[in-house]
FIPATOR-838963 format. One line per 3 residues: number of its first residue (from 1); their letters; for each residue x, y, z of C-alpha. Coordinates in pm, whole numbers, plus 50000, padded with zeros to 5 digits. Layout:
<pts>
NUM = a = X/Y/Z  ...
</pts>
This chain:
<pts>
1 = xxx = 65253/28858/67829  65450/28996/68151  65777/29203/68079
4 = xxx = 66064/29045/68199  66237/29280/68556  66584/29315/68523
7 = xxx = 66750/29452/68847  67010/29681/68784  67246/29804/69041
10 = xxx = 67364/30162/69064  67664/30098/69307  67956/29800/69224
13 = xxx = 68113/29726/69551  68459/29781/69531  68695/29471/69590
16 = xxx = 68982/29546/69912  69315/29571/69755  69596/29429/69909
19 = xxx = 69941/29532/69784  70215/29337/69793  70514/29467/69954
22 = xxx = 70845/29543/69768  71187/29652/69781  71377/29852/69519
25 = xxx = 71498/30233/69423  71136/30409/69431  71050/30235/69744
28 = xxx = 71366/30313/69912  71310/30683/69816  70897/30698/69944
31 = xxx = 71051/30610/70296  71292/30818/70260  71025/31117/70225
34 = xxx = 70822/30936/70494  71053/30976/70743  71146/31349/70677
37 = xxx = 70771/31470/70694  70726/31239/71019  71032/31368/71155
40 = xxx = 70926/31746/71099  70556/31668/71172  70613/31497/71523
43 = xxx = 70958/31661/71592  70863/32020/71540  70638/32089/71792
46 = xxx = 70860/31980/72042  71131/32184/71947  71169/32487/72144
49 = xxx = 71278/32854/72041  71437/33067/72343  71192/32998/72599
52 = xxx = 70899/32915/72380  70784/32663/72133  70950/32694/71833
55 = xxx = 70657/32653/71578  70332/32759/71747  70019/32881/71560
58 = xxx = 69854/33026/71895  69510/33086/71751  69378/33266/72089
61 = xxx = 69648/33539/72112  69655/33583/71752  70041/33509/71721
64 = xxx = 70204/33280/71486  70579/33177/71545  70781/33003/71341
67 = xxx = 71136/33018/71484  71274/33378/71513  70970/33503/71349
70 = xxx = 70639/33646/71541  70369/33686/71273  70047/33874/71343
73 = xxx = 69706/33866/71145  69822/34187/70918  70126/33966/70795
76 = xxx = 69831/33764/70629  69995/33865/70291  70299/33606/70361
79 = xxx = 70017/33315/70438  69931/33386/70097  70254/33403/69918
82 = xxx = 70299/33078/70080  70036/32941/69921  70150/33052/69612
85 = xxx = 70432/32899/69610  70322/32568/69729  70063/32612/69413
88 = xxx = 70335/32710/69144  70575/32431/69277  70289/32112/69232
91 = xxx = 70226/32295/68892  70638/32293/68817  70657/31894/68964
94 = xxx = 70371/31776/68794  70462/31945/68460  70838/31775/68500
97 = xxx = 70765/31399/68673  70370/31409/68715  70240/31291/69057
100 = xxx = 70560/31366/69277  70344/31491/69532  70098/31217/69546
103 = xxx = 70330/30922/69565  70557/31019/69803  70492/31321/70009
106 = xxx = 70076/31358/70016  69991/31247/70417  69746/31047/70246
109 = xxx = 70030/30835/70099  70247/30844/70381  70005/30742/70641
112 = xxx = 69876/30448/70406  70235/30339/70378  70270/30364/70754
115 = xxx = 69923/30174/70815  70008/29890/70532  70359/29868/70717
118 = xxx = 70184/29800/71038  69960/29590/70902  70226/29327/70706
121 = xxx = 70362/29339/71026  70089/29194/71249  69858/28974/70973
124 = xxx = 70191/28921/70713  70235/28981/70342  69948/28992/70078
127 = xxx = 69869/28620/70074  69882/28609/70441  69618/28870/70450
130 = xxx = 69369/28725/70244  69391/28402/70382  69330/28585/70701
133 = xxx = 69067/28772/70592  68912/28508/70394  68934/28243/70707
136 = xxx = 68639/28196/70938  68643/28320/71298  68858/28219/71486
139 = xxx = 69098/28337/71834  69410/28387/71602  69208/28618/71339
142 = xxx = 69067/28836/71695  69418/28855/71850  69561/29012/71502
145 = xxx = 69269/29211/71402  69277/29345/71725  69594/29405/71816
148 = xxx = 69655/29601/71449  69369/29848/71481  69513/29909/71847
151 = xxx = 69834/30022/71681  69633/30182/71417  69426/30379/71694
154 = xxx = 69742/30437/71924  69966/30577/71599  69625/30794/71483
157 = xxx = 69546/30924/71858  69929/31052/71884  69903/31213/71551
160 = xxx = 69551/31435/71600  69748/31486/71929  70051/31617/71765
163 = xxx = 69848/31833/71514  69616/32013/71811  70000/32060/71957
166 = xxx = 70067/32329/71628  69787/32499/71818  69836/32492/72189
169 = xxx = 70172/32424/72319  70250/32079/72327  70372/32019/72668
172 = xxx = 70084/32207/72848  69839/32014/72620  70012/31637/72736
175 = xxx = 70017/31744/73088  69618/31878/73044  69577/31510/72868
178 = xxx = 69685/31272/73138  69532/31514/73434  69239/31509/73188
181 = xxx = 69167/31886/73186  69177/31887/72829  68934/32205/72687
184 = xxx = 68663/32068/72509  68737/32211/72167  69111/32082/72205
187 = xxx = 68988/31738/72281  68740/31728/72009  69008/31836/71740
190 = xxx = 69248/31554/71881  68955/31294/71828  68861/31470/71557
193 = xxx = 69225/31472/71329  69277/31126/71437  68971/30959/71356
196 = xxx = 69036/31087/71000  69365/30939/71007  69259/30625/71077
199 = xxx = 68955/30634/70852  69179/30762/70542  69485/30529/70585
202 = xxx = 69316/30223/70753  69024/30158/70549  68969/30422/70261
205 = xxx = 69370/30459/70146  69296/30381/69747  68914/30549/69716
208 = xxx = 69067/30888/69894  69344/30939/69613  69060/30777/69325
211 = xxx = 68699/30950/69420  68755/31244/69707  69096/31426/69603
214 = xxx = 69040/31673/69361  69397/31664/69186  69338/31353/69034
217 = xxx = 69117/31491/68843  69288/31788/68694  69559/31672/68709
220 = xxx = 69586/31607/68316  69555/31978/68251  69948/31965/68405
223 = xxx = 70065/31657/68167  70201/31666/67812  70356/31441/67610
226 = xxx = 70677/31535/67774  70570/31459/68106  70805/31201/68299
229 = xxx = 70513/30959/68388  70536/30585/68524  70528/30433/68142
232 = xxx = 70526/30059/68069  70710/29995/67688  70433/29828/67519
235 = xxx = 70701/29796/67185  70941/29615/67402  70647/29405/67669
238 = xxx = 70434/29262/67420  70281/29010/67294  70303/28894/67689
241 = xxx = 70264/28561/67834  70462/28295/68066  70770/28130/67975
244 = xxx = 71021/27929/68153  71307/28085/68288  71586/27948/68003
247 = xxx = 71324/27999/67765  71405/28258/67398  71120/28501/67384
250 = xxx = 71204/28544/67013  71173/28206/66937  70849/28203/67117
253 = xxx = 70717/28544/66961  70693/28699/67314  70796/29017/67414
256 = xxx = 70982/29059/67750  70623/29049/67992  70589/28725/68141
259 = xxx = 70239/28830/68252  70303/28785/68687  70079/29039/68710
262 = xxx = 70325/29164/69004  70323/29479/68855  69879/29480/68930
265 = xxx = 69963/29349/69292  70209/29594/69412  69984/29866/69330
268 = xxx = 69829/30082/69590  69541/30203/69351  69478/29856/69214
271 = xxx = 69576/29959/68855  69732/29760/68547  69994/29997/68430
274 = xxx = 70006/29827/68101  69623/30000/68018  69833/30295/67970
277 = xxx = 69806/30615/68195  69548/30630/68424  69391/30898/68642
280 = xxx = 69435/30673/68988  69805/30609/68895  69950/30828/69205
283 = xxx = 70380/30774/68982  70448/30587/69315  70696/30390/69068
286 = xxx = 70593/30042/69296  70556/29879/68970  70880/29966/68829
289 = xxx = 71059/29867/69112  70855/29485/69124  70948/29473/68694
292 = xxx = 71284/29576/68748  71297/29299/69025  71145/28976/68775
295 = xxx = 71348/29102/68463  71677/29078/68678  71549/28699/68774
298 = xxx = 71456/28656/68408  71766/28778/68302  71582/29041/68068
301 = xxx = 71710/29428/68072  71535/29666/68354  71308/29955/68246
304 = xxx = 70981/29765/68146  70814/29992/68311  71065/30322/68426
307 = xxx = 70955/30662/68418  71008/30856/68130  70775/31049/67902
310 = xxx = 70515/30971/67609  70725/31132/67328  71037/30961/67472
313 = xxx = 70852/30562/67430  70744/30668/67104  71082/30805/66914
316 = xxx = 71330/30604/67129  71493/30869/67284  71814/30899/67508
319 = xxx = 71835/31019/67815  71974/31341/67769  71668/31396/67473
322 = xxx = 71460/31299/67752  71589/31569/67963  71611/31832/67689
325 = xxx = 71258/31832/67639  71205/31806/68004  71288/32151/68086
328 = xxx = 71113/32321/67801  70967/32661/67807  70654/32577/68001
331 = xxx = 70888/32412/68305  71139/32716/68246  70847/32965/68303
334 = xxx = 70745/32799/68591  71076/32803/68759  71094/33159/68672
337 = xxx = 70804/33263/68839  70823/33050/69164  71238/33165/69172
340 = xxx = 71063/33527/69182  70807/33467/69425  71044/33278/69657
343 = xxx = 71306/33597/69620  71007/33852/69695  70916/33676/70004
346 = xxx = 71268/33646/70177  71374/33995/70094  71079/34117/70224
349 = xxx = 71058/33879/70527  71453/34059/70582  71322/34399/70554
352 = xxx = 71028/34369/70774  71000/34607/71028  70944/34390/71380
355 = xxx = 70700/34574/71516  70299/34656/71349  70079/34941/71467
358 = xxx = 69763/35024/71424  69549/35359/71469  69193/35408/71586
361 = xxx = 69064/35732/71657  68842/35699/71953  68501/35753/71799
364 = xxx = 68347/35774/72133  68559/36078/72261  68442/36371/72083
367 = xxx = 68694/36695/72005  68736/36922/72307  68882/37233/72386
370 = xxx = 69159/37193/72656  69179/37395/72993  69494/37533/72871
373 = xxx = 69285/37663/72523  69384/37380/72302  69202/37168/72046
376 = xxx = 69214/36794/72211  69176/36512/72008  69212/36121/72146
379 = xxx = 69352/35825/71943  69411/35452/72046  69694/35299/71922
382 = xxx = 69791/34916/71898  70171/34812/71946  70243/34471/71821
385 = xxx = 70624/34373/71938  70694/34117/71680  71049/34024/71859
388 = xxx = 71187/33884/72104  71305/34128/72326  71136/34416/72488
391 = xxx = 71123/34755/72312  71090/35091/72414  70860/35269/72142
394 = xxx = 70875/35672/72069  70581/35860/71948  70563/36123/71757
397 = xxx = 70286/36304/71569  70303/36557/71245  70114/36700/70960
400 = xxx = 69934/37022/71155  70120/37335/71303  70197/37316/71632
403 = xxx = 70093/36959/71670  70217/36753/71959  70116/36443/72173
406 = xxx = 70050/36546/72534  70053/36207/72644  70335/35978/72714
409 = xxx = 70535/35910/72434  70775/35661/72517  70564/35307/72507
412 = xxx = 70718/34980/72640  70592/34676/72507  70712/34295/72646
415 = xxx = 70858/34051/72364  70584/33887/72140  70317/34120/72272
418 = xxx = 70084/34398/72179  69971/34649/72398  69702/34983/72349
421 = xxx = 69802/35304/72448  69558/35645/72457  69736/35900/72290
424 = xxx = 69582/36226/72312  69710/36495/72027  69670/36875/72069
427 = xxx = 69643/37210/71853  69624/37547/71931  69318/37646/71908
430 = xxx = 69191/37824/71606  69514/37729/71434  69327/37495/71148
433 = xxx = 69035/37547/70925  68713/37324/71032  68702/36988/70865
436 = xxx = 68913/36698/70870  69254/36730/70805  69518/36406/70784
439 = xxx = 69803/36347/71021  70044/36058/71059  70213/35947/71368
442 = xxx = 70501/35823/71371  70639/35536/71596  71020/35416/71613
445 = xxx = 71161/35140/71781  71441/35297/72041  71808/35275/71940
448 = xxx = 71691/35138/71596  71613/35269/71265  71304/35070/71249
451 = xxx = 70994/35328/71250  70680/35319/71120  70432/35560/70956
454 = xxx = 70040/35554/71007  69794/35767/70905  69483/35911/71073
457 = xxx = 69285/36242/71096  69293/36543/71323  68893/36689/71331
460 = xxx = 68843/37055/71427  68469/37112/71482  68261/37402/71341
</pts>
């Protein structure tokens, strides 16, 4: 007797999701946030600061400038408090409204919006689309295909373009562009960033924010039951099913969803959001706005589906409850902690001495004794002018007896650069014990208060 084969397929094909567009308070908000970050993404580098580019990360020279500021690699430690802060604030956001970041500010969600926009705009809305896509060739379907993954291409080109632009200063790397004299790591990373662009936001959008970003995953770890979360009121929506406009849902034992399914076909995951809370629910609040939209043609109160929070649907709470329980402890610690950080960072950005130096003792020059019977020994030192102007820099050297520079000590370095000097410190001979014995030089800014203190050692030989 042969066994029956039964084919089983590890892989379901996901179907394309086309969401509907829609108009209405949370929509009106995510462009709102997509045209700030656009704005400061494509308008920054082109701002300019003095004589240079205001925001430039310039990799090669090892100089990061952000304004008035001129960072170097030993302010590293701000980098990091930065990151902090960004971590502590989508911990404080997610533990007050959930997925702030995701539905309106992610670039993963603003360049999907951006894409979707172009693409209602070439092919239509979502019926339009699928008709289209559904349709058999034809010169209309090539004309509108084409013409929206040109856009797509143009929009993703000019955005890998204004990333490499952080980099390398934006108006030497357009003029290198069109004269095509583009380096070949620049070009690569312009390619490069906009290829995933249009990858993410033209064709992936839904399985980046489901299968490939990590924070919908943990994301749960952040929620409680006094979360504000995109909720749909199960008490109040069901049992659902159509009706006619003039129709009593009492009468007719329905609750207040007419089951359009709107709600599904607005969403840019492809979720029901009457299943309940789901990890691909990005609290873009789409749904709420298309529910809000049918209730006011129904004639029905809004807020079938509003944000609020778990323990708020379940005891019928007010507002101000709501918002009580909002900022509990855990959201008060948060605040706490990130207020600290963020105080930390800008008092010690304001006390910052603008100017870093670093000491080497030149291993390769061994202690001498001088023709004029002193003990010689030779240091390199690194002046990093981390402002704008140029500064005159006086050195000065302590922590033997009789210790002096016999070089130069009056550096100049230009603005925003660093420069090495040889310094070459001296002892009378026979003044110190053999060994190694610590000194610090000390470096001040002229006509400032601003001086620094760096340590090194002074080696008399047996």
């Amino acid at each position: 007797m042969s066994k029956e084969e039964t084919l089983v397929s590890l892989y379901a094909a996901s179907k394309k999701i086309y969401p509907r567009s829609v108009e209405g308070v949370f929509a009106y908000w995510r462009w709102v946030f997509v045209a700030i970050t656009q704005v400061i993404f494509y308008g920054l580098p082109w701002m300019e600061w003095g004589t240079r580019q205001a925001v430039l990360f310039d990799l090669a020279s090892r100089r990061f400038y952000i304004f008035g500021l001129v960072l170097y690699p030993q302010d590293f430690i701000y980098l990091t408090g930065l990151l902090v802060v960004s971590a502590l604030s989508l911990f404080l956001f997610t533990a007050v409204a959930g997925r702030l970041w995701c539905g309106y500010a992610c670039p993963q969600t603003v360049y999907s919006e951006i894409f979707l926009w172009i693409e209602r705009k070439v092919e239509g809305d979502r019926s339009a689309r699928i008709r289209l896509d559904d349709a058999n060739f034809s010169l209309e379907k090539l004309v509108k295909k084409w013409y929206k993954h040109f856009l797509w291409i143009s929009l993703s080109i000019w955005t890998g373009f204004t990333f490499v632009g952080y980099f390398t200063p934006i108006r030497v790397l357009g003029m290198e562009f069109f004269h095509t004299t583009m380096g070949g790591w620049e070009l690569f990373w312009v390619f490069f960033y906009g290829f995933a662009t249009y990858g993410n936001a033209g064709f992936m959008r839904e399985q980046v924010c489901k299968y490939m970003c990590p924070y919908a995953r943990f994301q749960s770890a952040m929620f409680d039951h006094d979360t504000l979360i995109v909720t749909y009121d199960e008490k109040r929506g069901e049992p659902r099913g159509g009706r006619s406009h003039h129709a009593d849902p009492a009468a007719a034992h329905l609750g207040a969803c007419i089951d359009c399914t709107l709600c599904v076909q607005v969403c840019p995951t492809g979720i029901d959001i009457r299943k309940g809370l789901q990890y691909e629910c990005i609290g873009c609040g789409a749904c709420a706005d298309v529910c809000d939209n049918v209730m006011d043609k129904m004639g029905y109160a809004k807020g079938l589906v509003r944000y609020t929070t778990q323990n708020a649907m379940k005891n019928n709470w007010s507002t101000r409850e709501i918002w009580q329980r909002v900022m509990r402890p855990r959201v008060q610690i948060y605040t706490m902690v990130l207020l600290a950080i963020v105080l930390g960072l800008l008092v010690s950005l304001g006390l910052r001495t603008p100017f870093k130096v670093d000491v080497v003792r030149d291993r390769s020059t061994l202690s001498r004794i001088t023709e004029e019977g002193t003990l010689e020994n030779v240091y390199r030192l690194q002046i990093m002018n981390a402002s704008e102007q140029e500064q005159t820099y006086q050195l000065k050297v302590q922590g033997l007896p009789n210790i002096k520079i016999e070089t130069q000590t009056d550096v100049v370095v230009a603005p925003a650069q660093s420069r090495w000097v040889v310094v070459r410190a001296d002892i009378p001979y026979g003044s110190s014990p053999a060994g190694s014995h610590p000194i610090q030089f000390e470096i001040q800014a002229a006509n400032t208060r601003d001086y620094l203190v760096e340590k090194s050692v002074f080696i008399v030989p047996r």
